[in-house]
PDB file as gemmi writes it, atoms N, CA and C in Angstrom:
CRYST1    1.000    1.000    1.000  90.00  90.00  90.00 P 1                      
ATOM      1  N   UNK A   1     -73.426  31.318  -6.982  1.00  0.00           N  
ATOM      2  CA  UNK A   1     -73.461  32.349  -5.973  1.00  0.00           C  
ATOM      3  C   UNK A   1     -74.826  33.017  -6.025  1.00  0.00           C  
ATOM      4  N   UNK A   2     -75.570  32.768  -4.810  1.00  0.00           N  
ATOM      5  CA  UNK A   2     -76.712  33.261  -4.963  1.00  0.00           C  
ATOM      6  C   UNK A   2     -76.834  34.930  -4.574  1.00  0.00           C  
ATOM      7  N   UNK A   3     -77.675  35.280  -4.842  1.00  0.00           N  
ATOM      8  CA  UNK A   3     -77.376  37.179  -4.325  1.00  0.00           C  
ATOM      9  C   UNK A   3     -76.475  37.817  -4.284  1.00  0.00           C  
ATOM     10  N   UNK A   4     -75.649  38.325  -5.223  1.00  0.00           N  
ATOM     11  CA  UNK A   4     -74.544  38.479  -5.809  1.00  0.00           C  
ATOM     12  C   UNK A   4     -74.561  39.657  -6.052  1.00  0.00           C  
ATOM     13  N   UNK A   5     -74.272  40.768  -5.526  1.00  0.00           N  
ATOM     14  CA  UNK A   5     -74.481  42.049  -6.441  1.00  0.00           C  
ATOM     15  C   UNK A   5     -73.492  42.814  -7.057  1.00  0.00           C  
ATOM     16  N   UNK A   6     -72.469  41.836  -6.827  1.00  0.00           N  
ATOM     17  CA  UNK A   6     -70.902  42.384  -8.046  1.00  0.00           C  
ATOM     18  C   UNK A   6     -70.774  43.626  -7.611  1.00  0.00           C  
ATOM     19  N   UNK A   7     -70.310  43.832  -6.220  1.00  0.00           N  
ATOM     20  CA  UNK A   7     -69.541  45.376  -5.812  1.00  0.00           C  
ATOM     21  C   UNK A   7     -68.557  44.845  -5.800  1.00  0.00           C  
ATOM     22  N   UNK A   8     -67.790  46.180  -5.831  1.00  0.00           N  
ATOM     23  CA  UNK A   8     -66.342  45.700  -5.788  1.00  0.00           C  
ATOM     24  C   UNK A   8     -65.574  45.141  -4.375  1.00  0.00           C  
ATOM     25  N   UNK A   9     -66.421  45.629  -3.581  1.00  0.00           N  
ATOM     26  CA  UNK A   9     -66.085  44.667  -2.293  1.00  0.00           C  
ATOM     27  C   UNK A   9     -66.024  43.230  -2.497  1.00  0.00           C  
ATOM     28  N   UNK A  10     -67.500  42.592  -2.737  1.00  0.00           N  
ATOM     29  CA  UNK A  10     -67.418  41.094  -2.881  1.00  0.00           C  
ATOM     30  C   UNK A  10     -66.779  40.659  -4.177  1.00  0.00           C  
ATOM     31  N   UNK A  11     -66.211  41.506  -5.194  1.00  0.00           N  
ATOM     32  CA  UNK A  11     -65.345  40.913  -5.754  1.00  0.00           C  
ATOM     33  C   UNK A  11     -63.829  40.717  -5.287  1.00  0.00           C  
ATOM     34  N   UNK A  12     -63.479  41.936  -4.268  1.00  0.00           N  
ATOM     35  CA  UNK A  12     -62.305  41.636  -3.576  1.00  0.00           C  
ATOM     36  C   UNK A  12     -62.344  40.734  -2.880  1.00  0.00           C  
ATOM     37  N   UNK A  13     -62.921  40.296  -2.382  1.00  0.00           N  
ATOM     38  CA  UNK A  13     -63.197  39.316  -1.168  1.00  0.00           C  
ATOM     39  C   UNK A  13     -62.734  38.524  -1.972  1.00  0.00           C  
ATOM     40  N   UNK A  14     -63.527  37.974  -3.102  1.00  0.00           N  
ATOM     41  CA  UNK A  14     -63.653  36.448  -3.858  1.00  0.00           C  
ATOM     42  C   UNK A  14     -61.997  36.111  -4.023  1.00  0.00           C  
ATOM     43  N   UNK A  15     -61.169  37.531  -4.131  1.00  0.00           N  
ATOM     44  CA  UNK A  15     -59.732  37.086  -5.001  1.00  0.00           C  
ATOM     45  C   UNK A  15     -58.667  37.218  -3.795  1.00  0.00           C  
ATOM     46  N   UNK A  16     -59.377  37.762  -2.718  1.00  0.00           N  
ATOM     47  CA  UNK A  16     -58.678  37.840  -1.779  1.00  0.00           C  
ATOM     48  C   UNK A  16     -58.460  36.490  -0.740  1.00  0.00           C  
ATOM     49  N   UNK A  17     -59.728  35.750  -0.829  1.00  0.00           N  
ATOM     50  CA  UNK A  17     -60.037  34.474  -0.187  1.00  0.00           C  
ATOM     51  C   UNK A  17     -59.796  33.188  -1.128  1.00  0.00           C  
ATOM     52  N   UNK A  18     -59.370  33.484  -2.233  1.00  0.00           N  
ATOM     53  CA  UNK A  18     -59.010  32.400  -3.163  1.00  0.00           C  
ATOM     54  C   UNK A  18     -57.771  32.201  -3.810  1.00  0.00           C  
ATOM     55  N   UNK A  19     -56.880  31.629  -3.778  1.00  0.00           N  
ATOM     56  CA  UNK A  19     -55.814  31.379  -4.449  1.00  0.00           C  
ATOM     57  C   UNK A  19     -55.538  31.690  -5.908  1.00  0.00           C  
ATOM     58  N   UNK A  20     -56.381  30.919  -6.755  1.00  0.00           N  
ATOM     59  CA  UNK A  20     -56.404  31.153  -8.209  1.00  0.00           C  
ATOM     60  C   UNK A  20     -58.226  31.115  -8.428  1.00  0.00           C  
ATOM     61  N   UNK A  21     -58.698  32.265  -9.222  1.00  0.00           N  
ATOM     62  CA  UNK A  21     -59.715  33.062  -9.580  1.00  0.00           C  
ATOM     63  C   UNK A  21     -60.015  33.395 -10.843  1.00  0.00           C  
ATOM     64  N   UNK A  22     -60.951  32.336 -11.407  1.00  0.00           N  
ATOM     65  CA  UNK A  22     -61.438  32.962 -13.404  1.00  0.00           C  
ATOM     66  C   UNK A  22     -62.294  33.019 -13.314  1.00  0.00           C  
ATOM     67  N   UNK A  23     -62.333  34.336 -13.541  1.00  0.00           N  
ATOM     68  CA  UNK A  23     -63.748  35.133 -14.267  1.00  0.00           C  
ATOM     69  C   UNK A  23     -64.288  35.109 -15.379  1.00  0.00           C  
ATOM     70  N   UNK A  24     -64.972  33.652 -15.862  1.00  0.00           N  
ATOM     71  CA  UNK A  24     -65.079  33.356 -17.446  1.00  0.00           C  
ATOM     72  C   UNK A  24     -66.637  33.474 -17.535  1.00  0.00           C  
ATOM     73  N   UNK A  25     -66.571  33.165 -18.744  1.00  0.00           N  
ATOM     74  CA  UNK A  25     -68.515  33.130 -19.513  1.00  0.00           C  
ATOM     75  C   UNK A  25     -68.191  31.676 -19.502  1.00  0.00           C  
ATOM     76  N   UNK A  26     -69.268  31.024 -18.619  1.00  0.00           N  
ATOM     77  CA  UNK A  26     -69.764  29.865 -18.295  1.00  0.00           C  
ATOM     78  C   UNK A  26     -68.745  28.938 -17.312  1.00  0.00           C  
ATOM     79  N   UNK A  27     -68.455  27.763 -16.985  1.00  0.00           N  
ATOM     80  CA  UNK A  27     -68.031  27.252 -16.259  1.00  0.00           C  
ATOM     81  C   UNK A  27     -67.276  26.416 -16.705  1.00  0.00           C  
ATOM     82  N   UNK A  28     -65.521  25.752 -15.645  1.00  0.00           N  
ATOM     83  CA  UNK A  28     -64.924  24.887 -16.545  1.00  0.00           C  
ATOM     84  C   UNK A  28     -65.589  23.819 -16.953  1.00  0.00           C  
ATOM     85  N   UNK A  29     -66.288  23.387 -16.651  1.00  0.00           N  
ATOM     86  CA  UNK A  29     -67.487  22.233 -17.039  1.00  0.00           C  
ATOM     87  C   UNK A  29     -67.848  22.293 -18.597  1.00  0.00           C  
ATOM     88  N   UNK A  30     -68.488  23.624 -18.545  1.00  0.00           N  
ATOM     89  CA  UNK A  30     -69.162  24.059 -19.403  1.00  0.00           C  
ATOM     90  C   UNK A  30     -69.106  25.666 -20.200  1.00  0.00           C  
ATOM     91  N   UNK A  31     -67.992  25.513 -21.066  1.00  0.00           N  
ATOM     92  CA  UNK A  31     -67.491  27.023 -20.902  1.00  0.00           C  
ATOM     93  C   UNK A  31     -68.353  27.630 -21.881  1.00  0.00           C  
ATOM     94  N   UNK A  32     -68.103  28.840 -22.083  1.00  0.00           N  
ATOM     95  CA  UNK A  32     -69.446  29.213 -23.713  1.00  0.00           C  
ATOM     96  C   UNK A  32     -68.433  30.105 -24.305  1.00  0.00           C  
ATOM     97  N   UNK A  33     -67.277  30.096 -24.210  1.00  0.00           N  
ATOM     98  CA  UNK A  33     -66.421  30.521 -25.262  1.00  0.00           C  
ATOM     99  C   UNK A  33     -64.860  29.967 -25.064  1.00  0.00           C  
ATOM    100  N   UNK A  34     -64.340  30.181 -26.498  1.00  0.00           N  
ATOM    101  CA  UNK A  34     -63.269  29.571 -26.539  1.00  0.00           C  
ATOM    102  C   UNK A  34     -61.837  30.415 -25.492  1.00  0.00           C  
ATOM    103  N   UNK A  35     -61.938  31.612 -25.579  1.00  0.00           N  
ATOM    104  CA  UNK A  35     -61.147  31.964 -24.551  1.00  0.00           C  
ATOM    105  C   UNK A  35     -61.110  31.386 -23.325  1.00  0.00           C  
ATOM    106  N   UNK A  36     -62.733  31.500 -22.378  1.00  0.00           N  
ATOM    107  CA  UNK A  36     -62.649  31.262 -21.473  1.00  0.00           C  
ATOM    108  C   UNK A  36     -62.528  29.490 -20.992  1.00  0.00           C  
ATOM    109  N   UNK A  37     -62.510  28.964 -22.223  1.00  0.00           N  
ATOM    110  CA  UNK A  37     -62.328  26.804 -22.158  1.00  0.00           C  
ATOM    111  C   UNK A  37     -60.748  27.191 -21.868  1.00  0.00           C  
ATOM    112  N   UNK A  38     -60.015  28.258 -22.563  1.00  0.00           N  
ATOM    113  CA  UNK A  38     -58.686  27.795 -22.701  1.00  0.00           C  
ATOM    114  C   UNK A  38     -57.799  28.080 -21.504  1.00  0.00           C  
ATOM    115  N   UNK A  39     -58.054  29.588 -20.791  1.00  0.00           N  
ATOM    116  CA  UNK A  39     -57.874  29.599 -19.237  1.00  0.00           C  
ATOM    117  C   UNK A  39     -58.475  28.712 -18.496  1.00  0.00           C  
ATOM    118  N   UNK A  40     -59.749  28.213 -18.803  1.00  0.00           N  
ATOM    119  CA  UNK A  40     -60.121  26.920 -17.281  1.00  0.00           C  
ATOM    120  C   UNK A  40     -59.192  25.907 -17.448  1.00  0.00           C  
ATOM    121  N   UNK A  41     -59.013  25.098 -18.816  1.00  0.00           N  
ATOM    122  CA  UNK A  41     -57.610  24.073 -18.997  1.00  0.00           C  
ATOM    123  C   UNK A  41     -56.190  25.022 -18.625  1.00  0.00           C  
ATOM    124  N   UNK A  42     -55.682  25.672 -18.487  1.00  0.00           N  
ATOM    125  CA  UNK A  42     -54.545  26.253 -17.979  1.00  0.00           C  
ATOM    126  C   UNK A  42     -54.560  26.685 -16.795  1.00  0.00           C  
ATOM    127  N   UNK A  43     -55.720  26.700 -15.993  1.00  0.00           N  
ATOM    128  CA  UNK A  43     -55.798  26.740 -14.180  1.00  0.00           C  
ATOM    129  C   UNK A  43     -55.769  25.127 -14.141  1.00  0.00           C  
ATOM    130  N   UNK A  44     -56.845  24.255 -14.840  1.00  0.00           N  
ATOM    131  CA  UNK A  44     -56.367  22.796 -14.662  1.00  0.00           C  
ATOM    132  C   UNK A  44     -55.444  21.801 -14.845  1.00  0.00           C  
ATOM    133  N   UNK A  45     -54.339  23.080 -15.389  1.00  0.00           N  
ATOM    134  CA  UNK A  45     -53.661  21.743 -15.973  1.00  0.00           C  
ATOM    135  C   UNK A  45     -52.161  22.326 -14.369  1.00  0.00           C  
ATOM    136  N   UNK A  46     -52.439  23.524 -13.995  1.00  0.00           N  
ATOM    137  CA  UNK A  46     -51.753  23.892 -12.832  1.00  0.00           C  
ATOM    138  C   UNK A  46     -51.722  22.414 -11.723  1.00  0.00           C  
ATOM    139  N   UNK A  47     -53.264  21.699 -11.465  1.00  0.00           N  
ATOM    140  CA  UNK A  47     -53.062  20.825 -10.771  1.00  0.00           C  
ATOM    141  C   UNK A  47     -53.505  21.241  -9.281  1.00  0.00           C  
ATOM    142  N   UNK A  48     -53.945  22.612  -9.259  1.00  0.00           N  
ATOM    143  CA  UNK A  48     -54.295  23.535  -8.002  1.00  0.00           C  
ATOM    144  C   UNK A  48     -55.754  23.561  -7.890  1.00  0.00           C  
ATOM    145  N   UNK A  49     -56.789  23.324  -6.720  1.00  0.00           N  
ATOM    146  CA  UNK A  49     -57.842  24.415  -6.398  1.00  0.00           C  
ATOM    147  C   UNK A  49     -57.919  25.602  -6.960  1.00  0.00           C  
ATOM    148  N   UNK A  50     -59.057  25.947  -7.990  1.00  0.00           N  
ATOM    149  CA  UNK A  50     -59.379  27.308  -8.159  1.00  0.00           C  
ATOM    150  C   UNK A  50     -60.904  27.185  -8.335  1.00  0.00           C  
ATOM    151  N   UNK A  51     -61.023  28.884  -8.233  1.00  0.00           N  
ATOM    152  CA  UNK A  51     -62.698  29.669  -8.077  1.00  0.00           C  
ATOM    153  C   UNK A  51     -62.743  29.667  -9.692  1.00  0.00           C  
ATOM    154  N   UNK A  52     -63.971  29.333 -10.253  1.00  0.00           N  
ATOM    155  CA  UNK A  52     -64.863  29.721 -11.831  1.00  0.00           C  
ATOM    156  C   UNK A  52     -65.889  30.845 -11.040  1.00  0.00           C  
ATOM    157  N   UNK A  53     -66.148  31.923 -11.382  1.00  0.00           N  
ATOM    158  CA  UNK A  53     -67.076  32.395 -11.446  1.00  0.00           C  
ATOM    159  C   UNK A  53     -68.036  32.916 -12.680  1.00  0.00           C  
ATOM    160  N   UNK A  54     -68.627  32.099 -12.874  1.00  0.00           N  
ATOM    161  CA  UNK A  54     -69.666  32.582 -14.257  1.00  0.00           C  
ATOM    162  C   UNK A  54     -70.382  33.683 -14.247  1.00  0.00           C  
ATOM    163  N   UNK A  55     -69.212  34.684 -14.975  1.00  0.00           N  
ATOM    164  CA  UNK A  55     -70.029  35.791 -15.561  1.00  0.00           C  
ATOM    165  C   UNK A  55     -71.066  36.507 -16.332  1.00  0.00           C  
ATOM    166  N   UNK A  56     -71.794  35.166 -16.835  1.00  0.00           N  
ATOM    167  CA  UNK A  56     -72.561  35.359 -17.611  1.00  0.00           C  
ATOM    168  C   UNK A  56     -74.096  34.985 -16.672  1.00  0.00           C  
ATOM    169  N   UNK A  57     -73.900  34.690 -15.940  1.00  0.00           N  
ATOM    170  CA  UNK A  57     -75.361  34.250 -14.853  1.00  0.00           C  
ATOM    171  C   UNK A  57     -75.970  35.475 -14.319  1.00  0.00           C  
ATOM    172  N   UNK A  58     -75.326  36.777 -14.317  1.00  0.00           N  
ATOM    173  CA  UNK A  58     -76.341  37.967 -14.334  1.00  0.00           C  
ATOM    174  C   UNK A  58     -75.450  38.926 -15.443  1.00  0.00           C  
ATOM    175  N   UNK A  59     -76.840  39.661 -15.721  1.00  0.00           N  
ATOM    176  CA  UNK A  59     -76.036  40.866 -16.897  1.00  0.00           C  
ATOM    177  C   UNK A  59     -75.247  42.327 -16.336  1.00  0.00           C  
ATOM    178  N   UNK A  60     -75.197  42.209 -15.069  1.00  0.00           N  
ATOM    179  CA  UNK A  60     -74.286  42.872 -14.374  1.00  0.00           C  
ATOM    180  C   UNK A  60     -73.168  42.637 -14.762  1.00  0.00           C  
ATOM    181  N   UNK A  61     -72.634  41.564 -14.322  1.00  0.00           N  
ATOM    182  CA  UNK A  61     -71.333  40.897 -14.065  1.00  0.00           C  
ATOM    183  C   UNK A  61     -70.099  41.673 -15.278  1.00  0.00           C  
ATOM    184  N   UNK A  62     -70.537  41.227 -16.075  1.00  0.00           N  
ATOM    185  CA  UNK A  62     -69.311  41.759 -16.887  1.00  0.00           C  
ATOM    186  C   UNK A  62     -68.809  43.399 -16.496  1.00  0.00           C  
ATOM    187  N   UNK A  63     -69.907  44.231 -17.270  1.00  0.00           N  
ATOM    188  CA  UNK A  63     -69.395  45.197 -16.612  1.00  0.00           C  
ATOM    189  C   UNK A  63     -68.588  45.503 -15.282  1.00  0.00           C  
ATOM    190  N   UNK A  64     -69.218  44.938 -14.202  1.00  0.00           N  
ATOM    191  CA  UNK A  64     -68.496  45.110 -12.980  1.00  0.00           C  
ATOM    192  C   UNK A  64     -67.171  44.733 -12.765  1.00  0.00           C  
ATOM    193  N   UNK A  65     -66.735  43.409 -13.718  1.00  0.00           N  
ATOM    194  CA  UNK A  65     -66.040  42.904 -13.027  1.00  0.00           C  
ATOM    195  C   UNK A  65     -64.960  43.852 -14.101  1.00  0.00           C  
ATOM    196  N   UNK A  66     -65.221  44.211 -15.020  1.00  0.00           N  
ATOM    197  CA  UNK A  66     -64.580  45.130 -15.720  1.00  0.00           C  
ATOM    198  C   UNK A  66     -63.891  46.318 -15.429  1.00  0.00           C  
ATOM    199  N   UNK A  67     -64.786  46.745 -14.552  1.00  0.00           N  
ATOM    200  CA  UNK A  67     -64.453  48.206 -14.145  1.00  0.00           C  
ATOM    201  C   UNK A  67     -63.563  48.140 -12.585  1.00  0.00           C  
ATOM    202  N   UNK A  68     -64.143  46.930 -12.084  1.00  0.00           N  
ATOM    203  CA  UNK A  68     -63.319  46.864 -11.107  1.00  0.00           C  
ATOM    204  C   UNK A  68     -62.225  46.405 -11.280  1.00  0.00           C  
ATOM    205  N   UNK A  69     -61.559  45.136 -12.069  1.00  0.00           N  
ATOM    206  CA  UNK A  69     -60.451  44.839 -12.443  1.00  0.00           C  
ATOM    207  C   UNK A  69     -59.932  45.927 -13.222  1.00  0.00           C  
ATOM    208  N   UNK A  70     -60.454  46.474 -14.119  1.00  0.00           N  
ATOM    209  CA  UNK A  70     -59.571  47.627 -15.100  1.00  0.00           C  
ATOM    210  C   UNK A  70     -58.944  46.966 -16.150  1.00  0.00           C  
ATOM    211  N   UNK A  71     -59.701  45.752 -16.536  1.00  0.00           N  
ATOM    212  CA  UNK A  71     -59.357  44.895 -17.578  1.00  0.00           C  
ATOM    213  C   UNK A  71     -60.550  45.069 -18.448  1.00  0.00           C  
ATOM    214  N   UNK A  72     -60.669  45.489 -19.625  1.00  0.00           N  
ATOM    215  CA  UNK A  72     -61.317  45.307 -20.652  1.00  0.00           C  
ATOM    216  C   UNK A  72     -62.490  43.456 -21.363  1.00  0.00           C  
ATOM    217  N   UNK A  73     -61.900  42.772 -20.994  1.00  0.00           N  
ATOM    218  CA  UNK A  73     -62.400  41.495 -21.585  1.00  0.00           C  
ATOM    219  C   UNK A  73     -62.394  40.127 -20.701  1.00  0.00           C  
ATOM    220  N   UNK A  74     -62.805  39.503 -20.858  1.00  0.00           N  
ATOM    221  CA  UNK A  74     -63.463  38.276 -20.468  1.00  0.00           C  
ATOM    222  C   UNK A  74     -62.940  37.205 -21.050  1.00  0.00           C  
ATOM    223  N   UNK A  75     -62.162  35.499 -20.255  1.00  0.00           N  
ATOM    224  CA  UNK A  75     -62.254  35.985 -19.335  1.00  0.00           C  
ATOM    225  C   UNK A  75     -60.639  36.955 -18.206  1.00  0.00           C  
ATOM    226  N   UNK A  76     -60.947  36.203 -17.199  1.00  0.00           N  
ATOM    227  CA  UNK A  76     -59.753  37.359 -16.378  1.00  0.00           C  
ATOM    228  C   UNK A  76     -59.225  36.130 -15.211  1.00  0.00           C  
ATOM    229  N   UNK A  77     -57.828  36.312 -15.108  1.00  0.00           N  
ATOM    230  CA  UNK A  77     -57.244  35.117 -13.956  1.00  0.00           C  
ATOM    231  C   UNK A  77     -56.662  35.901 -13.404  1.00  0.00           C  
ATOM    232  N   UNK A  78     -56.871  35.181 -11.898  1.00  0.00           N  
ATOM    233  CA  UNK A  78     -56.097  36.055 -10.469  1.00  0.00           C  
ATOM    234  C   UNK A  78     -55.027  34.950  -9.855  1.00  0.00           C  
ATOM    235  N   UNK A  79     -54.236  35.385 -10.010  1.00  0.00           N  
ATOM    236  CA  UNK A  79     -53.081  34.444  -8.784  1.00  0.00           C  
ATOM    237  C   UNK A  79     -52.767  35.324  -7.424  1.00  0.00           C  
ATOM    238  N   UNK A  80     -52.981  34.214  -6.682  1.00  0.00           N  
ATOM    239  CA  UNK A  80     -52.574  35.209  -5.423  1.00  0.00           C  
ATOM    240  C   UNK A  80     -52.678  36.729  -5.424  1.00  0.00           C  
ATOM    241  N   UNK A  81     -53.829  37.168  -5.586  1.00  0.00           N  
ATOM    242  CA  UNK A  81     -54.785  38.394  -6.011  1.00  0.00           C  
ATOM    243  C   UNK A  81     -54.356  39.708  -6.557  1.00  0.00           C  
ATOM    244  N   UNK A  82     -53.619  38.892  -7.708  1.00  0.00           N  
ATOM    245  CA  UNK A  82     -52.608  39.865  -8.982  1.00  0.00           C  
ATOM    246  C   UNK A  82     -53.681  39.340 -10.324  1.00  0.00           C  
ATOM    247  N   UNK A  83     -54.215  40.596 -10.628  1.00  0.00           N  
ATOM    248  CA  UNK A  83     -54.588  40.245 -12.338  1.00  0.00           C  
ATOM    249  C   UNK A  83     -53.409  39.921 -12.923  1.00  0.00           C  
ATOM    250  N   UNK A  84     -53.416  37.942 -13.474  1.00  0.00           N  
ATOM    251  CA  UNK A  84     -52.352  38.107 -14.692  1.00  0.00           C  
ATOM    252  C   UNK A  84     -52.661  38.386 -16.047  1.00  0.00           C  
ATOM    253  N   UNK A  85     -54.169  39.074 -16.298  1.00  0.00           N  
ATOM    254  CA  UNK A  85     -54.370  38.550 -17.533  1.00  0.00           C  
ATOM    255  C   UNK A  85     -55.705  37.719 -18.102  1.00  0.00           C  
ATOM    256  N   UNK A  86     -55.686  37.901 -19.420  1.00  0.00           N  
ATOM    257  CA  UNK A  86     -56.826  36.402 -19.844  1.00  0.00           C  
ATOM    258  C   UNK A  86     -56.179  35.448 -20.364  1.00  0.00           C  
ATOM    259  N   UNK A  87     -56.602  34.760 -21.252  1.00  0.00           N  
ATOM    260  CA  UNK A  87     -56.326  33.316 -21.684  1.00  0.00           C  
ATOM    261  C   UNK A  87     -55.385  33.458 -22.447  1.00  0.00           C  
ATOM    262  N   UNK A  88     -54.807  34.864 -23.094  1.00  0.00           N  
ATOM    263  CA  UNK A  88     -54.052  34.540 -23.971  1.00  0.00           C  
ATOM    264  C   UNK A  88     -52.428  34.705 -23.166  1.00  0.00           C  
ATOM    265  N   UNK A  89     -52.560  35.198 -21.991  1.00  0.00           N  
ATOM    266  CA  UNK A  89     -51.052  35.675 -21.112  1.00  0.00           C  
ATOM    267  C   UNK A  89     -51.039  34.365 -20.133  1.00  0.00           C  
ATOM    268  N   UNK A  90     -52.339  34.185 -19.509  1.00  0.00           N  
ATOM    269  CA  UNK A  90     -52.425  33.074 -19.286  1.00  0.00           C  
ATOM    270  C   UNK A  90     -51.750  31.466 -19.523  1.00  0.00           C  
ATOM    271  N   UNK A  91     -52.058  31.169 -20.568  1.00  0.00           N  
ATOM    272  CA  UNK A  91     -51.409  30.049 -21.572  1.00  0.00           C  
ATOM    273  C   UNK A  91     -49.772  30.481 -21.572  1.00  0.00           C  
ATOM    274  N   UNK A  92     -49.189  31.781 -22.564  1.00  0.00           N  
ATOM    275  CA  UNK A  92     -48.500  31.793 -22.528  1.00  0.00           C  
ATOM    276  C   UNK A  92     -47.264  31.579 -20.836  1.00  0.00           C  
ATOM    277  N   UNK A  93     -47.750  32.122 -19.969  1.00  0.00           N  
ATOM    278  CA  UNK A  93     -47.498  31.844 -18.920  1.00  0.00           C  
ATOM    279  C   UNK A  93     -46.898  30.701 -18.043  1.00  0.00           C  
ATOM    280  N   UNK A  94     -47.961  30.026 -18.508  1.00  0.00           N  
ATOM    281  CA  UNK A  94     -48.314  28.569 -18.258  1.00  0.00           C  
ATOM    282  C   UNK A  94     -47.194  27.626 -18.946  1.00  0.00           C  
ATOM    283  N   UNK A  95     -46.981  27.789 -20.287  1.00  0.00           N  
ATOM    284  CA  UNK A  95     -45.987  27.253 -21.296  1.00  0.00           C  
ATOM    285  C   UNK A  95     -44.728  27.718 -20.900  1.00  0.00           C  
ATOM    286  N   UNK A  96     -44.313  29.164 -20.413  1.00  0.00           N  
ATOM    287  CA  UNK A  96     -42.810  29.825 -20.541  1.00  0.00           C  
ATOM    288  C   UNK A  96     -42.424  28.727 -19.126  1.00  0.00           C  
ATOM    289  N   UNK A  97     -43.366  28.660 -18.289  1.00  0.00           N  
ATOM    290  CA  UNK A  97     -43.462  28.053 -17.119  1.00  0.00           C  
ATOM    291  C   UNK A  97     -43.112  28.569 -15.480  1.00  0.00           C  
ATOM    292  N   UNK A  98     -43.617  30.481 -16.676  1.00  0.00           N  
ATOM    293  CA  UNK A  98     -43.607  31.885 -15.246  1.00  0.00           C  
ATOM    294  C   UNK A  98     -45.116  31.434 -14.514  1.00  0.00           C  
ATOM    295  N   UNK A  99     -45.907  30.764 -14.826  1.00  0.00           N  
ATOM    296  CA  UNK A  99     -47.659  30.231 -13.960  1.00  0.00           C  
ATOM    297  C   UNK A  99     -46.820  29.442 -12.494  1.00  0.00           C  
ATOM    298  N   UNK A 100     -46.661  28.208 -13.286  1.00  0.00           N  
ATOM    299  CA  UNK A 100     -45.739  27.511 -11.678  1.00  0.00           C  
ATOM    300  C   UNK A 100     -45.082  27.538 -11.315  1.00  0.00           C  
ATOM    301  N   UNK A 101     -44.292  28.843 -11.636  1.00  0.00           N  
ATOM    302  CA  UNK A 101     -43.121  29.303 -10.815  1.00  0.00           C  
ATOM    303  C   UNK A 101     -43.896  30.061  -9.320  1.00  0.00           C  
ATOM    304  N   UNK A 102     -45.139  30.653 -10.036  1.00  0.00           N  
ATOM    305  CA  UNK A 102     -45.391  32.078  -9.313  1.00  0.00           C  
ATOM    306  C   UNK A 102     -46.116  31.093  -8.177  1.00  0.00           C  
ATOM    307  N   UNK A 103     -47.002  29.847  -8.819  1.00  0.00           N  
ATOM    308  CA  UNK A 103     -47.429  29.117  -7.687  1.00  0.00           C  
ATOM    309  C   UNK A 103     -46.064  28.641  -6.331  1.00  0.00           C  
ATOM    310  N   UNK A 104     -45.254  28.043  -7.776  1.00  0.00           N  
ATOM    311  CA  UNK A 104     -44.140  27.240  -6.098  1.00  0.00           C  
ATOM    312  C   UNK A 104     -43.523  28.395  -5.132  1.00  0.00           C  
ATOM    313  N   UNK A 105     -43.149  29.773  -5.718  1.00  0.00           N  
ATOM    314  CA  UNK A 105     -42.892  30.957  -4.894  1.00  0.00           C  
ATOM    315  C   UNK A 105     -43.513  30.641  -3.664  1.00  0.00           C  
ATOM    316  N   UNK A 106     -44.737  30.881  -3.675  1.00  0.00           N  
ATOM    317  CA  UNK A 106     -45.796  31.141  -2.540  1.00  0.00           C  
ATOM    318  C   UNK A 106     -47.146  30.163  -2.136  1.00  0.00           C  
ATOM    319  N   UNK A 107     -45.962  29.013  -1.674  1.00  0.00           N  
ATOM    320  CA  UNK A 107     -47.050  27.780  -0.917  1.00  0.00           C  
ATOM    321  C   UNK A 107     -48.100  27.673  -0.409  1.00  0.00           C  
ATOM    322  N   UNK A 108     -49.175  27.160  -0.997  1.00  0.00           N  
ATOM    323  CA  UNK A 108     -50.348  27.668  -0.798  1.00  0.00           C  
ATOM    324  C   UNK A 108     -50.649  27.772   1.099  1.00  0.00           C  
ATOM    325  N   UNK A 109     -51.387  28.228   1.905  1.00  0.00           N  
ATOM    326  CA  UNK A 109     -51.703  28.551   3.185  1.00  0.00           C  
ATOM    327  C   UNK A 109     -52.761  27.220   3.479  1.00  0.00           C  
ATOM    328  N   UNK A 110     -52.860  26.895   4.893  1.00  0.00           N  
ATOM    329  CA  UNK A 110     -53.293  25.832   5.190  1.00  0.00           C  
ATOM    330  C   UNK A 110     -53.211  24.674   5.566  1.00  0.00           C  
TER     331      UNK A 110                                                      
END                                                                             
């Protein structure tokens, strides 16, 4: 994302226009911490389209996305533009098998 200035507008936008949304340090490709590898495999293993946004590509980011979510830590997943959490509610989620429930609820649009 080029010119990015992490208001809380264009962060609403991002979760508002996207289905599933992680806000990790680095990319599922290439993650740079173990939290945020373990939410990108638990959006991938959903089997769904989702947004990575790498928080670590300006030194803004964290903070912002902090204060605007009202979540403390990194990284952060959006379903259908509900903070569930990071990697560790995440996973669990994912395992109880409340993640693809919340997906089959509400069929994706399109």
């Amino acid at each position: 994302m080029t010119e990015f200035n992490w208001t809380a507008a264009e962060l609403q936008k991002i979760v508002d226009e996207n289905r599933l949304v992680l806000f990790m340090k680095g990319t599922p490709e290439q993650p740079q911490c173990g939290f945020s590898s373990r939410a990108a495999m638990v959006f991938q293993q959903l089997e769904q389209p989702f947004v990575s946004v790498n928080i670590l590509s300006d030194p803004r980011a964290i903070p912002s996305v902090c204060e605007w979510s009202d979540w403390p830590t990194m990284p952060q997943c959006f379903v259908d533009g509900e903070l569930i959490g990071g990697s560790d509610i995440a996973l669990d989620m994912y395992e109880s098998g409340e993640l693809q429930q919340m997906i089959d609820e509400k069929p994706q649009e399109g």
